[in-house]
C-alpha positions as CSV (number, residue, x, y, z in Angstrom):
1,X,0.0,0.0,0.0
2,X,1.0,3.4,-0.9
3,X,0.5,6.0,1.7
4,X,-1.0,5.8,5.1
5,X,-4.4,4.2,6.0
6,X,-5.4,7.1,8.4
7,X,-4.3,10.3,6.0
8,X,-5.5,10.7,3.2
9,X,-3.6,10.3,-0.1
10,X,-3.8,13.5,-3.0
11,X,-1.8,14.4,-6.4
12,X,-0.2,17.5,-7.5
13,X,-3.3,18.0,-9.4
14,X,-5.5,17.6,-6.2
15,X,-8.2,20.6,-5.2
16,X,-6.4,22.6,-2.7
17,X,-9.4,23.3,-0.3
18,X,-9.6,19.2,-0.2
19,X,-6.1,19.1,0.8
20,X,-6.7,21.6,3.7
21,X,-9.9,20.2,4.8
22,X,-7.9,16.9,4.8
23,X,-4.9,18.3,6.8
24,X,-6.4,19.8,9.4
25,X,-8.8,16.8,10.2
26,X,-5.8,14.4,10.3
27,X,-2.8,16.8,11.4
28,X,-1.1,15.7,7.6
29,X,-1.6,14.7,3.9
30,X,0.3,11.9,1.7
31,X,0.8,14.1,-1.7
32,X,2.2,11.4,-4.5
33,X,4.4,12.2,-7.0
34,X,5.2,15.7,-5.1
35,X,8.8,16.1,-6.9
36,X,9.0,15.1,-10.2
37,X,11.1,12.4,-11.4
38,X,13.7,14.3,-12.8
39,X,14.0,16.5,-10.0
40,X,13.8,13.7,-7.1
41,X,17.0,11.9,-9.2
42,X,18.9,15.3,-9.5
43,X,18.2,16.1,-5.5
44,X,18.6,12.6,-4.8
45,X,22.0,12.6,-6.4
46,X,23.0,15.5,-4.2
47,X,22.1,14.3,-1.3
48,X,24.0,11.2,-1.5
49,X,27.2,12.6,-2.6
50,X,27.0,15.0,0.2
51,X,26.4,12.3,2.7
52,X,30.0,10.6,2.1
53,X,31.5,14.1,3.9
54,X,28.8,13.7,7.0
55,X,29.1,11.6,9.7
56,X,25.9,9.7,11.4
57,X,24.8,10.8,15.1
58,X,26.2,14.5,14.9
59,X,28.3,16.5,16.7
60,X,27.0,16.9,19.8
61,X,27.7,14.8,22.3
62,X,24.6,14.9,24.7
63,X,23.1,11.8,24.9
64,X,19.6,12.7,24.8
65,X,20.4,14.8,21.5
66,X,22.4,11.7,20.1
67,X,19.5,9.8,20.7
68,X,16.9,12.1,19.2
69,X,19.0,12.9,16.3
70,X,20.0,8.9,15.5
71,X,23.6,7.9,16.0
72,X,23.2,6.1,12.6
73,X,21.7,8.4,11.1
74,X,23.0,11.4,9.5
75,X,22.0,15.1,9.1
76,X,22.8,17.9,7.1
77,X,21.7,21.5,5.6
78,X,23.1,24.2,3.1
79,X,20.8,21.7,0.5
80,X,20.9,25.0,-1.8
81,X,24.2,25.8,-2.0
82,X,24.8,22.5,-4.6
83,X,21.2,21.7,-6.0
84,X,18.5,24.3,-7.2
85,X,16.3,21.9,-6.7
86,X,15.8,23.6,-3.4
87,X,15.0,26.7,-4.6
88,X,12.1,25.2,-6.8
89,X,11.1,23.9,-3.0
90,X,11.0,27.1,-1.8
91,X,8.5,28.5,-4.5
92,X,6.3,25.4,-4.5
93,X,3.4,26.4,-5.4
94,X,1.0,23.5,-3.4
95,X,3.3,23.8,-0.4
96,X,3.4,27.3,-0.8
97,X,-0.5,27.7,-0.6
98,X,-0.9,25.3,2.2
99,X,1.9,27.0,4.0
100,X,0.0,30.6,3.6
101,X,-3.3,29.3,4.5
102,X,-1.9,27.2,7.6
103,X,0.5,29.3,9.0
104,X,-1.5,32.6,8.3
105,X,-3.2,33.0,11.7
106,X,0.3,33.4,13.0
107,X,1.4,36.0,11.1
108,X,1.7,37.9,7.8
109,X,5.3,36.0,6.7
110,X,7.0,33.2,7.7
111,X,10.3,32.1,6.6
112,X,12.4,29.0,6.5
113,X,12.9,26.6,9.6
114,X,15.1,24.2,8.0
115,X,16.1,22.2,4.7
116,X,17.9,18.8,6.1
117,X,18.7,15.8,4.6
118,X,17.6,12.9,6.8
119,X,19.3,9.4,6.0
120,X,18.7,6.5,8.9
121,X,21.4,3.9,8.7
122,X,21.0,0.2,9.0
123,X,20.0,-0.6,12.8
124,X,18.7,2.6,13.9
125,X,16.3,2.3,16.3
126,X,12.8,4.3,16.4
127,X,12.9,7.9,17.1
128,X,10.7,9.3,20.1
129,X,7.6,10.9,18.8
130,X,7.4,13.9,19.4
131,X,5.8,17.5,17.8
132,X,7.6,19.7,15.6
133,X,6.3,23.2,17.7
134,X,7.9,21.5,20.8
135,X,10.8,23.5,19.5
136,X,9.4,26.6,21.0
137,X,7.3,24.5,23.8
138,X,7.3,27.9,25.6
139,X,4.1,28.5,23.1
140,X,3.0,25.4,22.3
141,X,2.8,24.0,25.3
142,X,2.0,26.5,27.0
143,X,-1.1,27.2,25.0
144,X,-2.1,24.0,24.5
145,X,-4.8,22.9,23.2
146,X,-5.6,26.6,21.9
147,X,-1.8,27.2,20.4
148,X,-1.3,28.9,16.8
149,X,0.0,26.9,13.9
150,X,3.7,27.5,14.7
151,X,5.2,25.2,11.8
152,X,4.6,23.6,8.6
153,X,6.7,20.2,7.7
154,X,7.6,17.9,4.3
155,X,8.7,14.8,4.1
156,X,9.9,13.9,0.8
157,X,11.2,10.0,0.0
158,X,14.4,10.5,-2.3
159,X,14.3,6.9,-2.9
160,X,11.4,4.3,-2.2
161,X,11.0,3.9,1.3
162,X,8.3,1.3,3.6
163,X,8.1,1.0,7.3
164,X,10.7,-1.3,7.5
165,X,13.2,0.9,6.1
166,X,12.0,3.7,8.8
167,X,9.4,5.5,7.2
168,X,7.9,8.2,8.8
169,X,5.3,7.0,11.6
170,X,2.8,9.3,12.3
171,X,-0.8,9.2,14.8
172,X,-3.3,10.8,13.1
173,X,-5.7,13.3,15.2
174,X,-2.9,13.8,17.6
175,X,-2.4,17.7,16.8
176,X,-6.4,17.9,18.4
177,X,-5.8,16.0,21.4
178,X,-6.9,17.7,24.5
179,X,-4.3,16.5,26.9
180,X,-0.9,18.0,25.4
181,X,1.2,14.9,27.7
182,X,-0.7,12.1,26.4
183,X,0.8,9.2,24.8
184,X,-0.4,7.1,21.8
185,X,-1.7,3.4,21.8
186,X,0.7,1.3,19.6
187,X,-2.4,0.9,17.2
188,X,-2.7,4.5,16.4
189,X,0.8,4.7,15.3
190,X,1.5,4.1,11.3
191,X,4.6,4.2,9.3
192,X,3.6,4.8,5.4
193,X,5.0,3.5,2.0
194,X,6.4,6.1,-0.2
195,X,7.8,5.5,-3.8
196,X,10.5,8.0,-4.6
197,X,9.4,11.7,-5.1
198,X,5.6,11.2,-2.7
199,X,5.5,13.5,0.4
200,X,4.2,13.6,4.2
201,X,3.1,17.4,4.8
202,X,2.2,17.5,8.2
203,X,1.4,20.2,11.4
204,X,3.8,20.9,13.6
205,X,0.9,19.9,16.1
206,X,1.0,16.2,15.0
207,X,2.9,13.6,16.8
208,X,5.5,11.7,14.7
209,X,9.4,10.4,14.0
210,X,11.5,8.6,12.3
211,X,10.7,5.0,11.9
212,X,13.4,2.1,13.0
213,X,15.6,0.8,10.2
214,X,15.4,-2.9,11.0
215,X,17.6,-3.9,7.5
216,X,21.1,-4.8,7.7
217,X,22.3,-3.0,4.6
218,X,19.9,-0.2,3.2
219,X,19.5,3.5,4.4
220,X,16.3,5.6,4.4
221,X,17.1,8.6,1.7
222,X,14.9,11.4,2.6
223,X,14.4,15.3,2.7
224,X,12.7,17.7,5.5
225,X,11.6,21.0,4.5
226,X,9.6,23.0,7.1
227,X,8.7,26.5,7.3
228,X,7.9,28.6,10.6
229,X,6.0,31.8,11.6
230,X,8.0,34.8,11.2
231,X,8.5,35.9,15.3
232,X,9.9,32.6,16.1
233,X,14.1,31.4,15.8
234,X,14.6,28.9,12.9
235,X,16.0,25.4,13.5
236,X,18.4,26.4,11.5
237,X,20.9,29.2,10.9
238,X,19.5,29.9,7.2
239,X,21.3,33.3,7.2
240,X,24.5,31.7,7.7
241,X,23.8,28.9,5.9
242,X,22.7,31.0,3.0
243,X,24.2,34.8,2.8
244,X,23.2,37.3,0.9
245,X,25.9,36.6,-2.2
246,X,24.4,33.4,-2.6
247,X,20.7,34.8,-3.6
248,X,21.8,37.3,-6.0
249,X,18.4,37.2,-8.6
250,X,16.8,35.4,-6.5
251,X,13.0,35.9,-6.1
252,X,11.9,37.9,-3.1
253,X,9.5,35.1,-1.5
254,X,13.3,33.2,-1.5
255,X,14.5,36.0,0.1
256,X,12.2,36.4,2.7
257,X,12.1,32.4,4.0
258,X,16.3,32.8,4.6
259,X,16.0,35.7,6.3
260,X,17.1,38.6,4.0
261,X,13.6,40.4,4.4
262,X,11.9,41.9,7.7
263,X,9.1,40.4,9.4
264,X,5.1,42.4,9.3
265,X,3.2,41.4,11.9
266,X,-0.6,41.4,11.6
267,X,-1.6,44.9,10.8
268,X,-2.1,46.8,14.5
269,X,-1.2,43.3,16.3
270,X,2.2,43.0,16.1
271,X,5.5,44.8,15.3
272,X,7.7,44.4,12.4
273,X,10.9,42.2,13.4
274,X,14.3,41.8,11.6
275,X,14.5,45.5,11.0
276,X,17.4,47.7,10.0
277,X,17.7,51.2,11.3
278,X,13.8,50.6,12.2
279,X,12.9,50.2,8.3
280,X,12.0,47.5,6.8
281,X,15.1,46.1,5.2
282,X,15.9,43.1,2.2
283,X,19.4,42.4,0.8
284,X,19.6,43.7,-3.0
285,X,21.2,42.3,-5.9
């Protein structure tokens, strides 16, 4: 089976109100054939010859980080700076919309959280499930059940991946739950089937992780995009990652999501953020 049982499954083609009705009854969407073929091998490609110069588990030696991270599995961003296959990401027009419409209560803009590749090794066990706002618990859980939409998520299969590979598990409903500390039943836990180029988009409400790699031999090849509302800190140091040289003619929605654009609050309900001299400010060609 391609997919989950408990999401529902869509195409590129797919009506977008559908897709949103769907996502926030479930907490996610399955979208097949998300990347197209040619651009799945080309980011797939990248990916893999940018692995060999990674090392599984990370850097940081805390255990619980080693842990949540995967000592067998390895991480990595600056995606953009070898394949402009991200930047088509970043203007995605489907992920785009459901990005504006989601994370629009939050906030006028929102800008990158982070573009990582995500590759479980052989023997990794299951990741703890957790919620992508947990990031910034100090709102999400704080306001829980009544939080805002804080973040948006993808994950895209770079090669064909099924549970037992460590597909993404997910337990749909869980971003509605009343009690913010409550743990699933092993039944309303699934891992889906992807075939190269299908995604997961999912809230950053919804309880999920990385599945266990119970082969011997074979790694999970996948891709996490996920964008966040503008007054938060992204996972990721995207103006670092990505400075201002580097997006010369560049459009300015890609400006904007790696940082190199101020932040407009909702119109008499917040302040602008990321300013310059108190002006709105964007790098230039």
């Amino acid at each position: 089976m391609r997919g989950y049982r408990g999401l529902t499954s869509f195409n590129r083609s797919s009506e977008g109100d559908a897709m949103l009705a769907s996502f926030e009854a479930d907490g996610a969407i399955f979208v097949t054939d998300f990347l197209s073929s040619s651009g799945c091998a080309s980011l797939a490609e990248t990916v893999k010859r940018m692995t060999v110069s990674h090392s599984a588990g990370g850097q940081d030696t805390r255990r619980f980080w080693q842990r949540f991270h995967g000592e067998r599995t390895t991480r990595f961003t600056g995606i953009g700076r070898y394949s402009d296959v991200f930047f088509d990401l970043l203007e995605d027009p489907l992920f785009g919309q459901l990005a504006d419409q989601v994370l629009g209560g939050g906030g006028t803009h929102y800008w990158m959280n982070t573009c990582q590749a995500m590759v479980i090794g052989p023997g990794e066990p299951a990741q703890v499930l957790h919620r992508d706002g947990q990031n910034w618990a100090t709102v999400q859980a704080a306001l829980w059940p009544r939080s805002p939409e804080l973040t948006i998520s993808m994950m895209i299969a770079l090669d064909e991946v099924w549970p037992e590979l460590g597909a993404t598990r997910v337990v749909s409903g869980s971003h509605r739950w009343a009690d913010f500390e409550r743990r699933p039943a092993l039944d309303e836990v699934e891992a889906g089937a992807f075939r190269a180029g299908d995604a997961l988009i999912y809230s950053g409400a919804l309880l999920h992780g990385g599945g266990a790699n119970e082969t011997s031999d074979q790694s999970r090849w996948a891709l996490h995009l996920s964008f966040v509302v503008g007054w938060l800190t992204p996972e990721e140091a995207i103006t670092e990652e990505y400075p201002s040289t580097l997006l010369k003619g560049r459009s300015e929605r890609v400006k904007r999501l790696l940082g190199h654009s101020s932040y407009e609050g909702p119109p008499a309900q917040g302040g602008r953020l990321w300013l310059k001299n108190f002006d709105h400010w964007q790098s230039s060609d």
